[in-house]
Structures are given as structure tokens and as C-alpha cells.
TORKOL-4160 file (C-alpha; in steps of 0.2 Angstrom, whole numbers, padded with zeros to 4 digits, m for minus):
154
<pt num="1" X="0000" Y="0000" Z="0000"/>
<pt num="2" X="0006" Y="0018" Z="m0003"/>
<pt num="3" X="0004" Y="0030" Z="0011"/>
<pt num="4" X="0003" Y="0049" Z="0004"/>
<pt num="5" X="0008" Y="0059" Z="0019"/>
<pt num="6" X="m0005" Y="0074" Z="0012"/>
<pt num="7" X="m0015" Y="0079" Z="m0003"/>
<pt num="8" X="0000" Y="0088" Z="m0009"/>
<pt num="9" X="0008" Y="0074" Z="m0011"/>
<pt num="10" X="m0006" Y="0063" Z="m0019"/>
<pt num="11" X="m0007" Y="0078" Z="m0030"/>
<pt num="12" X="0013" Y="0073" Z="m0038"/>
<pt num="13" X="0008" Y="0054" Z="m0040"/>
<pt num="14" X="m0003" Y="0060" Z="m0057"/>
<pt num="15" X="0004" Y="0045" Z="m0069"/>
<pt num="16" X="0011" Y="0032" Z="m0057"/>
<pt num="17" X="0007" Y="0014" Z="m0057"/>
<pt num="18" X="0003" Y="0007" Z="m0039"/>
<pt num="19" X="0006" Y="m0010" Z="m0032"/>
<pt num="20" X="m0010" Y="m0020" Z="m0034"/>
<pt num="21" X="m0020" Y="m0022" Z="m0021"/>
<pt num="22" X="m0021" Y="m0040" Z="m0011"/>
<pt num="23" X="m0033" Y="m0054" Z="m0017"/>
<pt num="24" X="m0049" Y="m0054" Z="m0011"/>
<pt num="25" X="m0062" Y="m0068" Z="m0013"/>
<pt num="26" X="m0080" Y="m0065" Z="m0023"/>
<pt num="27" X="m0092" Y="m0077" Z="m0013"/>
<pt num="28" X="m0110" Y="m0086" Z="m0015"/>
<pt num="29" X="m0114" Y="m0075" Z="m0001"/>
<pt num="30" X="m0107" Y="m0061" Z="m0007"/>
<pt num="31" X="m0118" Y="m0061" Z="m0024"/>
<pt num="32" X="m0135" Y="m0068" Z="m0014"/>
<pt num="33" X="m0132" Y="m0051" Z="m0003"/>
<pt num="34" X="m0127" Y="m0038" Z="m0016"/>
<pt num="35" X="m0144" Y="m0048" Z="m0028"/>
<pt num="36" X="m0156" Y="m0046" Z="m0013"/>
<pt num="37" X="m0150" Y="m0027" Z="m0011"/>
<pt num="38" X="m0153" Y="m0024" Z="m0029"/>
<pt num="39" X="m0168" Y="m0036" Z="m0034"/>
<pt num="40" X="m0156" Y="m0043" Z="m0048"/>
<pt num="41" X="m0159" Y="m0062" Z="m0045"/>
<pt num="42" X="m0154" Y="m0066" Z="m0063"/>
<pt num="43" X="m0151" Y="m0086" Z="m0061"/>
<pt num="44" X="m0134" Y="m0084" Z="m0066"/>
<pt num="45" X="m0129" Y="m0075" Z="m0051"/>
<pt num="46" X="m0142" Y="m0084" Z="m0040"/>
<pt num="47" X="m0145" Y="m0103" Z="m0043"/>
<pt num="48" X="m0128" Y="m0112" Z="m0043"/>
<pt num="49" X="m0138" Y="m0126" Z="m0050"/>
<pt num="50" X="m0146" Y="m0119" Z="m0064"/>
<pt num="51" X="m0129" Y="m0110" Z="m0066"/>
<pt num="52" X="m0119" Y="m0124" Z="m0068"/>
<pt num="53" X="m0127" Y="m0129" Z="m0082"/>
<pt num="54" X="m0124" Y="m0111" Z="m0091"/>
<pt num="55" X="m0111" Y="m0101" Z="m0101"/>
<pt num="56" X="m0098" Y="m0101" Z="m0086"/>
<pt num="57" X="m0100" Y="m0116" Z="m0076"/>
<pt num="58" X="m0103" Y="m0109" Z="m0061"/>
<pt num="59" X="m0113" Y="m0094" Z="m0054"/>
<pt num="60" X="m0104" Y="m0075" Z="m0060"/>
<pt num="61" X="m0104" Y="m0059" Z="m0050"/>
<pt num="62" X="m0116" Y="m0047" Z="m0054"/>
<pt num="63" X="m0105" Y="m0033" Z="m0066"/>
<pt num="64" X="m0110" Y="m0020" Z="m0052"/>
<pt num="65" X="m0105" Y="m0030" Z="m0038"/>
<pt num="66" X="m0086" Y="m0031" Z="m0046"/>
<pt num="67" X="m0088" Y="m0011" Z="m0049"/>
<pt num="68" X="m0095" Y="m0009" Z="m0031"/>
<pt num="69" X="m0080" Y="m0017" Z="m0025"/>
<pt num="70" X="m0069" Y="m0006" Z="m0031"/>
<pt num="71" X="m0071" Y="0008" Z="m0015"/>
<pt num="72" X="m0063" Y="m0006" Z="m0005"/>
<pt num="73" X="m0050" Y="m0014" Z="m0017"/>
<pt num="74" X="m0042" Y="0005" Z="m0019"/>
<pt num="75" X="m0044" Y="0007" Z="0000"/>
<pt num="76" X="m0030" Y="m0009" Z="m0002"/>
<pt num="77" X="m0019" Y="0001" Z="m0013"/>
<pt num="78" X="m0017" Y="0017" Z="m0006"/>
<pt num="79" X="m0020" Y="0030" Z="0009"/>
<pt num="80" X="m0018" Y="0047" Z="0014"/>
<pt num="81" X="m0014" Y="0052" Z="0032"/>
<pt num="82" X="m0023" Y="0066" Z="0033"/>
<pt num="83" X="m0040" Y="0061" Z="0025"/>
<pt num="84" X="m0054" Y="0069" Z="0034"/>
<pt num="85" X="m0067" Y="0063" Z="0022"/>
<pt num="86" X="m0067" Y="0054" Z="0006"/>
<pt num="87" X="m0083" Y="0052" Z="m0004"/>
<pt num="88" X="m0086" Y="0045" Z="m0021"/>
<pt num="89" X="m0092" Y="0059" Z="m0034"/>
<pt num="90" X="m0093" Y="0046" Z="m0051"/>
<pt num="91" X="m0088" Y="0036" Z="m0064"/>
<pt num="92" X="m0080" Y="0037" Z="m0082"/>
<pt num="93" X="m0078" Y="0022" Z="m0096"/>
<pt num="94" X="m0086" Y="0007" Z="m0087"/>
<pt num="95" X="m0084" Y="m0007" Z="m0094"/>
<pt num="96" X="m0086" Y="m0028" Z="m0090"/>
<pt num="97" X="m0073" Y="m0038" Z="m0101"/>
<pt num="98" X="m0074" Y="m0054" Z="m0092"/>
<pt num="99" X="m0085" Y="m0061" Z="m0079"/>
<pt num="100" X="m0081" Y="m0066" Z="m0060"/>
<pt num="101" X="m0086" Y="m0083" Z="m0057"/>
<pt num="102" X="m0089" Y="m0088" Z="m0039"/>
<pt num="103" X="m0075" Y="m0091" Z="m0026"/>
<pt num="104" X="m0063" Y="m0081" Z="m0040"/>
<pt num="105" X="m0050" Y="m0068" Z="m0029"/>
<pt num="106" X="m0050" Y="m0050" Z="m0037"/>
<pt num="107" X="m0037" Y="m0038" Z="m0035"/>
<pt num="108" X="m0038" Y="m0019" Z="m0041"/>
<pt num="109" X="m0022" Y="m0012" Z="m0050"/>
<pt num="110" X="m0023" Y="0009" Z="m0050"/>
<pt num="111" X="m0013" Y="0021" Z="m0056"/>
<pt num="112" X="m0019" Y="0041" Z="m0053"/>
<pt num="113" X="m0026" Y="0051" Z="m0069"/>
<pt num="114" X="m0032" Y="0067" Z="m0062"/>
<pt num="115" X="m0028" Y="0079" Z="m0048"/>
<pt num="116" X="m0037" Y="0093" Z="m0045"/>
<pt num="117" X="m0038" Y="0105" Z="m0030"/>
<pt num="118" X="m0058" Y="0109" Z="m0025"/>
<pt num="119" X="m0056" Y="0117" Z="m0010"/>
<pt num="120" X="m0042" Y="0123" Z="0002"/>
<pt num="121" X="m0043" Y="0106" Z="0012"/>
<pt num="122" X="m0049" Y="0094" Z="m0004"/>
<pt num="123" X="m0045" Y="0089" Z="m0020"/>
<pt num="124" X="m0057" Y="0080" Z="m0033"/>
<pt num="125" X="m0047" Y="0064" Z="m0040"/>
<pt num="126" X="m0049" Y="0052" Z="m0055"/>
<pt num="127" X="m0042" Y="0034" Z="m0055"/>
<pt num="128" X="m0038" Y="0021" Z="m0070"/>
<pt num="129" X="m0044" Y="0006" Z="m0059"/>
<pt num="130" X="m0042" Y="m0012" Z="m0068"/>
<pt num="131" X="m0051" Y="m0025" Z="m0058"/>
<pt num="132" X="m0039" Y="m0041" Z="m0061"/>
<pt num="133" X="m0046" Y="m0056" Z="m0060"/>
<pt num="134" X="m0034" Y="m0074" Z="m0052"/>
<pt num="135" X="m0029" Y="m0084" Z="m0068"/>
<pt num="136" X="m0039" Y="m0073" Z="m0081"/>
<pt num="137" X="m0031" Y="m0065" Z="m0095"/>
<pt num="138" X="m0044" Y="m0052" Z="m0096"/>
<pt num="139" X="m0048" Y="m0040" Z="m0084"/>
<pt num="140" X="m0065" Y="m0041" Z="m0073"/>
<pt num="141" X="m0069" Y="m0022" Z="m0075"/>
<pt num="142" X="m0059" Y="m0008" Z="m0078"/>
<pt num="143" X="m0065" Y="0009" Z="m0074"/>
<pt num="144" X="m0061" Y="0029" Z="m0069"/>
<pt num="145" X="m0067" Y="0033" Z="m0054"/>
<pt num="146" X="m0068" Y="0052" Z="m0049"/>
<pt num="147" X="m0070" Y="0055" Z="m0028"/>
<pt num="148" X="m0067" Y="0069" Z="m0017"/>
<pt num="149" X="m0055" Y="0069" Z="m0002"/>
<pt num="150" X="m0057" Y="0080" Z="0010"/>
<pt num="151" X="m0041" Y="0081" Z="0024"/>
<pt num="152" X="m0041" Y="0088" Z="0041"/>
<pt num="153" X="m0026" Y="0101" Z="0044"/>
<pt num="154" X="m0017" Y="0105" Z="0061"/>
């Protein structure tokens, strides 16, 4: 994980490659939760039976599940000790290439597009986030995300 020490200097990492995030596992459970919380049961996410019969073998994460994860996966890769606040503020060039099939571990690799200064004590941010899949050649989503950080001073 990188530790920016201020917004200042998160503001001269604009280009630079992180380290990946650590593995973290997609469950059943995880999927069943994030279907009941959304009303998307589609079978391919919710009936392991049915699914194994399907296109991938197994049940898949719902796409928006995968691009929900990513406040946590980029919570792996970076930090910055003076964050007051953080909130999310959008997205930019969503896309799905490959699918998350259950019990698959994802990792987030990120490297900073944007910096901008909002406010004496925030900055609006952008990410290039690549949500990596264990064992896949294709990447489970790949995204820019924009937040806002707001840091406390004194």
C-alpha cells in the first residue's frame, strides 16, 4: 500500500502505477447479498444449479457488484494520512470484459489520472482502476473513478 503523507503529495503521483491491491475472494454470499439489495436475481448469479449448467460453469458476479467493490479494493492500494473525508463523486468508461465466477479472488491495480484542487482542504481525484481477476487474461472491469477527499489540517 502507498501512504501519501498529504493531498499535496497525492497531487505529484498524477501517472504512477501502484502496487496491486491484495486478493480478495467473490463469494456465493457475497452475490446472494449484493442480488437481494438490488432485486437482480438473474439465475446466473443466484442458482448455482441452474448455473452450472450455463455459459460459465458456475454462478458470476453481478458486473455492479465487481464495480462496487472497487471503493474497498483502492482502500488496499493506497491512503492518505490526513483524510478527513473521502466520498465518491462518479464514474467514467465502465466497462465488464470478463465475468467473476464464484469463489474467484480479485485484485484492483490503479494508477492516478487526475488531480485537482476543490477546496483549500480537498481535491477531486480520478483513478484508472483495472479490476484483475486470479488466472484470467482479461480484466473483470476496468474503470475511472472520480472522488473527493477532503483532509483535516493542524
Amino acid at each position: 500500500m502507498r501512504v501519501f503523507a498529504d493531498l499535496a503529495e497525492l497531487s505529484e503521483a498524477v501517472d504512477v502505477d501502484l502496487e496491486p491491491g491484495q486478493w480478495r475472494v467473490v463469494t456465493q454470499s457475497m452475490i446472494d447479498e449484493f442480488a437481494g439489495a438490488t432485486g437482480d436475481v438473474q439465475w446466473i448469479h443466484v442458482d448455482p444449479g441452474r448455473a452450472k449448467d450455463g455459459p460459465y460453469g458456475t454462478t458470476i458476479a453481478h458486473g455492479f457488484l465487481t464495480l462496487s467493490l472497487l471503493s474497498v479494493l483502492l482502500r488496499d492500494v493506497y491512503r492518505v494520512e490526513t483524510t478527513r473525508m473521502g466520498v465518491n463523486y462518479g464514474l467514467d468508461k465502465v466497462r465488464f470484459p470478463a465475468p467473476v465466477r464464484v469463489d474467484s479472488r480479485v485484485r484492483v491495480r490503479a494508477s492516478l489520472a487526475s488531480f485537482a484542487w476543490i477546496a483549500d482542504d480537498g481535491a477531486q481525484i480520478s483513478w484508472n482502476a483495472v479490476v484483475e481477476v486470479e488466472g484470467s487474461d482479461k480484466p473483470a472491469c476496468v474503470a475511472r473513478t472520480i472522488s473527493r477527499i477532503f483532509e483535516s489540517r493542524g
